[in-house]
N, C-alpha and C positions, 0 to 999 in steps of 0.2 A: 675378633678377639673379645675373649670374655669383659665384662665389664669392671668395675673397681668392689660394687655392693656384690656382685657377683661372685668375687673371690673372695671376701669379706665372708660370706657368708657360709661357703665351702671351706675355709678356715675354721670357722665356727663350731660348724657339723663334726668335720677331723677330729679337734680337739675334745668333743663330746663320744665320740668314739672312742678315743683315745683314752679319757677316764672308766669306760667300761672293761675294757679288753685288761685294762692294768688292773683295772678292780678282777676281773676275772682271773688274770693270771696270781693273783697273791691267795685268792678263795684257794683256786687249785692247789696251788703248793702246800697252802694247811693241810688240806685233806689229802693230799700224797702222803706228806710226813705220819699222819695217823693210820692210814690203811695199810704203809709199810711198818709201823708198830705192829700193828695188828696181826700183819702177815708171821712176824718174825718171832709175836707171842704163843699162834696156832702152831708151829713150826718145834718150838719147845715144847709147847702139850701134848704132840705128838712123840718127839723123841720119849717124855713122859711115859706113853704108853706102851712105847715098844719097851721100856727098860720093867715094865710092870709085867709084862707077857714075858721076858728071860726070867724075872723071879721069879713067874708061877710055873716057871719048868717048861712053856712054849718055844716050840720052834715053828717058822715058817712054811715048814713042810705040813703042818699038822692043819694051818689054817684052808676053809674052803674058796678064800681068796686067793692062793696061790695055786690054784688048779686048774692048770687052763686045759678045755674041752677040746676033744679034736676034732670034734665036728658042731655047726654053729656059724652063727654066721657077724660081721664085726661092724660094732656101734661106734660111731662117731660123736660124741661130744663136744659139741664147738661152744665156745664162752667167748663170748663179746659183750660191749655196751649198749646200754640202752640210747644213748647219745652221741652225736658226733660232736664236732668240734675238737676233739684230741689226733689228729696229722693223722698219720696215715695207719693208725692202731688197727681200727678193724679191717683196712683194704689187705693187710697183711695176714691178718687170722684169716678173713675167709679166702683167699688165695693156698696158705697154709693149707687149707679145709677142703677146700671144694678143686684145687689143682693140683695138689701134693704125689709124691711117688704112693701113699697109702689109699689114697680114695682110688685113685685113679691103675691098680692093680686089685683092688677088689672089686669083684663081680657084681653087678648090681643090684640082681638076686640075692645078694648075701650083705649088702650095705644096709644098715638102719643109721638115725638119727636123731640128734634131742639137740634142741636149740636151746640154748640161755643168754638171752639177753638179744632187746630189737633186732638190732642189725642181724645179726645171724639170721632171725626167722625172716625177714624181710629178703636176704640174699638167697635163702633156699626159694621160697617163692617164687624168687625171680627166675631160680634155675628149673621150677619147674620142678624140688625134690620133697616129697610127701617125708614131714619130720613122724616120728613115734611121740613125741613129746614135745612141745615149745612153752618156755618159762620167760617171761618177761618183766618188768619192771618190779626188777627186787629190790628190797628195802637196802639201802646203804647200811643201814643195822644190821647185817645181813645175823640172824641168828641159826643156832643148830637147829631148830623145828623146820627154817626152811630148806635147809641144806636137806635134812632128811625128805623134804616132798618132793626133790629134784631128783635124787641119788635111790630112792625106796623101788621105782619100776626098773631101771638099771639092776640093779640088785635082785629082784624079783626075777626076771630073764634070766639072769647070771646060775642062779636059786634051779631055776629049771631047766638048766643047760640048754639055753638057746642061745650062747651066744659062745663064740670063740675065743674073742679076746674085746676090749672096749679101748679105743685111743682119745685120749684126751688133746683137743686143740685150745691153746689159752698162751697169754704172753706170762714170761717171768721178768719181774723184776729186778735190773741189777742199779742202776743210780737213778736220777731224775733226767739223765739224757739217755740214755742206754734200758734198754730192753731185748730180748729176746720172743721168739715166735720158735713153740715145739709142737709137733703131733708124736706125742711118747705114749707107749702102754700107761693104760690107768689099771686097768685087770687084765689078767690075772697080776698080782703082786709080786715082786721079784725080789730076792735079796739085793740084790744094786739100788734098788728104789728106795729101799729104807737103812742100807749102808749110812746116809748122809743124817738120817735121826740115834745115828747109837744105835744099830741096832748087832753089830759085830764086837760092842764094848762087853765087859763085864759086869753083871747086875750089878748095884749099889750096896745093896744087901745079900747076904748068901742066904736068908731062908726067912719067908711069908706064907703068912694063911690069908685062908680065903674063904670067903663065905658066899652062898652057902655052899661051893664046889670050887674045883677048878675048873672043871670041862665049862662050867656055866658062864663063868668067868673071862675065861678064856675066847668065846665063842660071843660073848658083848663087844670084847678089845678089837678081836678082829674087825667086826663090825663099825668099829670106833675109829679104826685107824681109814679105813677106805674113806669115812665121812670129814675126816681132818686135812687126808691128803686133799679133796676137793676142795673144804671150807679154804687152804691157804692157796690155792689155784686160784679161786673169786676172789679175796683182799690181792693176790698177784697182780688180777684182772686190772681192781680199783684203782691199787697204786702205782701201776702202767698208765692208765686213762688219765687220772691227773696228772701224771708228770709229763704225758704227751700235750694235753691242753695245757698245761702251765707254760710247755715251750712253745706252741701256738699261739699262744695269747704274747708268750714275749715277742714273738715275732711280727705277731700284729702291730702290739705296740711301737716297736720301732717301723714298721711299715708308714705306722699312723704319725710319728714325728719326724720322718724325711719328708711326707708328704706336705707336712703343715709348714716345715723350712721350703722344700719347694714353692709353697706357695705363697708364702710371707716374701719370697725374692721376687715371684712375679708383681704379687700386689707392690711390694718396695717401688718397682721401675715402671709400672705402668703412674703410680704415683709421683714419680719423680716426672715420668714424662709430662701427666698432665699438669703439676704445678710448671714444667719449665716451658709450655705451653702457653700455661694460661701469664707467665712473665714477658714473653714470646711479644702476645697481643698486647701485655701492656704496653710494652714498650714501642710497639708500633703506634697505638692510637696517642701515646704521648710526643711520639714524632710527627703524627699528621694534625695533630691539634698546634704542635711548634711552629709546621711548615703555615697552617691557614694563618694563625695570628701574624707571623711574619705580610703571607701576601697581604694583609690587610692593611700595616702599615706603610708597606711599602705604597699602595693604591692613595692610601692617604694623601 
């Protein structure tokens, strides 16, 4: 049996654990509540732009995003963390990714791949799948110039009809428990995709100019809109990952305060045993110190 300093000590360490994990899970939750801000302001700039493409006379048919090629072959973009520590976020996506009814009825021959974010490139590896592209350790800042260095060779295939269609894998954010895992079309674009930005409302305005064209205009938006839908797929990402580690860490930390009750009951009783122990022996050597002084008088 362990000893008294022993558990003493193991107490110690617990509770020092214990202030980390909690520290950890209160960071997380800041930074969920701001990347679902974030998520929810990209999400509006978007509907923005679709309501700007109805007043310049755009429809969906017109864009070269909504044109999916019939022959081509279909890219996979998987979005993970750079970090673990958030439960089982990415065992999910790349299972999604790399086991799904989509990977796994397209031809091999006809698969491509772009990693964003560690785990992802670390899990292809593992399988042995040569990515076209792998992006990692993106700035929490995350800005449009880098969305654009992720999305511009995507685009660029798309541009030169090599590709059929692109599925996006990524979690959606619905509370701080609750998340969701999709592999949905990213391209071609679909009127259902942008149903949910406004884009079957009525313009705001009945009539806009535009400078210095439409078609020119129109042909930026487009562009605009495919780099928005991604940017809010990545803050999805972020404020998934924190709200997974935020309930990770809660649950460490209650891991970490049964433990330390567990163990404050053992130290409690092994301490009781040894003060009732060491009363034990008093009280014996004060019985045999009784008994000699006796025989000694009696000898007397």
């Amino acid at each position: 049996m362990s000893s008294l300093l022993e558990i003493k000590t193991k107490i110690t360490a617990t509770k020092g654990t214990k202030k980390i994990t909690k520290a950890m899970q209160l960071v997380a939750a800041s930074k969920m509540k701001s990347f679902q801000k974030t998520a929810t302001s990209v999400a509006a700039y978007t509907g923005n732009v679709v309501q700007t493409m109805a007043m310049a006379g755009a429809t969906l048919e017109r864009s070269r995003f909504s044109e999916g090629n019939e022959e081509g072959k279909t890219l996979f973009l998987v979005v993970t963390s750079d970090k673990g520590l958030c439960g089982a976020m990415n065992m999910k996506l790349l299972r999604e990714a790399f086991e799904g009814v989509d990977w796994k009825e397209t031809p091999e021959d006809k698969r491509l791949l772009v990693t964003v974010g560690k785990k992802s490139a670390e899990a292809a590896r593992a399988r042995k799948i040569e990515s076209v592209a792998s992006f990692a350790g993106i700035s929490e800042n995350f800005q449009a110039m880098e969305a654009l260095e992720i999305i511009a060779p995507i685009l660029q295939l798309w541009k030169e009809e090599e590709l059929k269609r692109v599925i996006l894998v990524s979690p959606e954010y619905v509370n701080p428990f609750v998340f969701n895992v999709h592999a949905r079309p990213f391209l071609p674009i679909t009127q259902e995709m942008l149903a949910q930005y406004g884009a079957d409302a009525e313009p705001k305005l009945e009539a806009a100019f535009f400078e210095p064209e439409n078609e020119k205009v129109i042909k930026v938006l487009n562009q605009r809109i495919v780099e928005c839908l991604f940017m809010e797929a990545f803050y999805h990402l972020k404020a998934t990952e924190y709200s997974s580690r935020m309930v990770a860490m809660k649950k460490a930390t209650e891991a970490a305060d049964d433990k330390i009750k567990q163990l404050t009951n053992i130290f409690n009783k092994l301490r009781q045993g040894a003060i009732t122990q060491q009363l034990s022996e008093l009280a014996a050597a004060n019985e045999a110190m009784s008994s000699q002084n006796s025989y000694e008088q009696f000898n007397v």
